[in-house]
N, C-alpha and C positions, 0 to 999 in steps of 0.2 A: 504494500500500500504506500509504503514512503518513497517508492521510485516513484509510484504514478505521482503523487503530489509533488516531489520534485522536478516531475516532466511540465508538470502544468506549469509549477511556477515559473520555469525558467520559459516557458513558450508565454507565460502574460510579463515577464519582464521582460521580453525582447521585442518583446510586440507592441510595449509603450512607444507611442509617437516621439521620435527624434524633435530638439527644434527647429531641423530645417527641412520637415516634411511637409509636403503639400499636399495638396487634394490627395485622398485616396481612390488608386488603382481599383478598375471594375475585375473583376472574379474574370471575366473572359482573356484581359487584358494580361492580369497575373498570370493563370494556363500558359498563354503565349511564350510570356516571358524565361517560366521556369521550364516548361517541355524541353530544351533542346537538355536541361541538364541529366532527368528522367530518365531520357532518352538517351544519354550515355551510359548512363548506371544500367542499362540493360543492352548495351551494345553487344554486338556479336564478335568486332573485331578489337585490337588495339587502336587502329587508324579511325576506325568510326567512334571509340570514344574521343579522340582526338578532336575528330570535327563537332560534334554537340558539343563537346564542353567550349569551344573555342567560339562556336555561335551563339553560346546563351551567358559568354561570361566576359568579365573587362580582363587583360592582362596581369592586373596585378590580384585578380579574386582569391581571397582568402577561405579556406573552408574549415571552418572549428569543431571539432567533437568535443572542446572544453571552451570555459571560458579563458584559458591560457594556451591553447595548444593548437593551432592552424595551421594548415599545408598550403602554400604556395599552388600554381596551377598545376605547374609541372608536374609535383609530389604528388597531386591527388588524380592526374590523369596516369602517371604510373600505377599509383597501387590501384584503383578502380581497372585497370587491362590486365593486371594480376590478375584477379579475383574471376575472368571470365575461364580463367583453366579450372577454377575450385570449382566454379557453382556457374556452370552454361546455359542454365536456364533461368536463370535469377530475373523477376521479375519486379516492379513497382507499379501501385495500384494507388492512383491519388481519389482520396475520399473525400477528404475536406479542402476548402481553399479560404484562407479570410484575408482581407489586405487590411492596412493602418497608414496612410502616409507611402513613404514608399518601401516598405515592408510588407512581404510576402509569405504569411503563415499556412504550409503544407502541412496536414495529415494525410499519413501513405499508408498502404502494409506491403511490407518486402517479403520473398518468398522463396525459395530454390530448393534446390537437391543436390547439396555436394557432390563431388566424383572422386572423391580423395579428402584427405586430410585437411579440417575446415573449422577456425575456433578452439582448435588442440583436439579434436576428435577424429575418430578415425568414420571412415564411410561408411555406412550401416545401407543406404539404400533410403533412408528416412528423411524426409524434408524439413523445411522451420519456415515457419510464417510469423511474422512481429511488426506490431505497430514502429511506423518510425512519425517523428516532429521535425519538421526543419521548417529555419525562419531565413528568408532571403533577402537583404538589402539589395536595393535596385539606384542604377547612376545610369540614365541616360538610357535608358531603355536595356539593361544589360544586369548581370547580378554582380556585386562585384564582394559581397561578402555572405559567407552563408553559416550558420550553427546548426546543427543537428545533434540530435540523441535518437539511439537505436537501443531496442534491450536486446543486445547479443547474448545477454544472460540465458534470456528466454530462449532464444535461438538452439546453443548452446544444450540446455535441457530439454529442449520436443527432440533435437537428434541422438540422444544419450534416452531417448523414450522414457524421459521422468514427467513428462507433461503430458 
């Protein structure tokens, strides 16, 4: 229960309006903007995640899993072309979308089936499916910073079949 309420918090802190936000972004307009990222997260190649992320992000975009701890573009288009030998069928499923200014709050569920060793587990044949949160600053039509939490814990335990 103290993840979920840490999840919320940190998605209504990040979601307070900046002071140099303007109008808020329509729900269609947001889709738009964050699609090409989705869209690499579930690439089939290296080269194809290359081109989504590079379509939907500014050169300098930051991608944070903490409040301390962000990957540069490069870092997170490497380890994201990793990830497509672990889990080939890895999917993203946007549920919710809310904008504030120029922030872009996604609720998703991610989904796959290892083919090899994934989270320190070995391959069982067994999927994971888990809510992820990511909050997206936008410049110029572009994302150029993003924070996300995933409960890989969860993940993690539906493949070890304790969930």
């Amino acid at each position: 229960m103290s993840d979920i309420l840490q999840t919320a918090g940190l998605a209504i802190a990040l979601a307070a309006p900046s002071p140099a936000t303007q109008q808020s972004l329509s729900v269609d307009r947001a889709i738009e903007i964050v699609r090409p990222i989705y869209n690499a997260l579930t690439a089939a190649s290296p080269a194809d995640v290359r081109v989504h992320v590079e379509a939907g992000t500014t050169k300098d975009w930051q991608n944070c899993g903490s409040t301390d701890a962000c990957d540069d573009r490069e870092a997170t288009i490497a380890r994201w072309s990793a990830r497509i030998a672990k889990v080939p069928d890895f999917r993203f499923e946007i549920r919710d979308v809310l904008t504030m200014g120029n922030r872009i709050v996604v609720r998703s569920e991610a989904q796959g089936t290892p083919v090899g060793e994934f989270l320190g587990v070995t391959q069982s044949g067994r999927a994971f499916r888990i809510m992820t949160i990511d909050v997206h600053e936008v410049q110029d039509g572009r994302v150029y910073r993003t924070y996300h939490v995933e409960d890989w814990a969860r993940a993690a335990r539906q493949l070890l079949s304790q969930e």
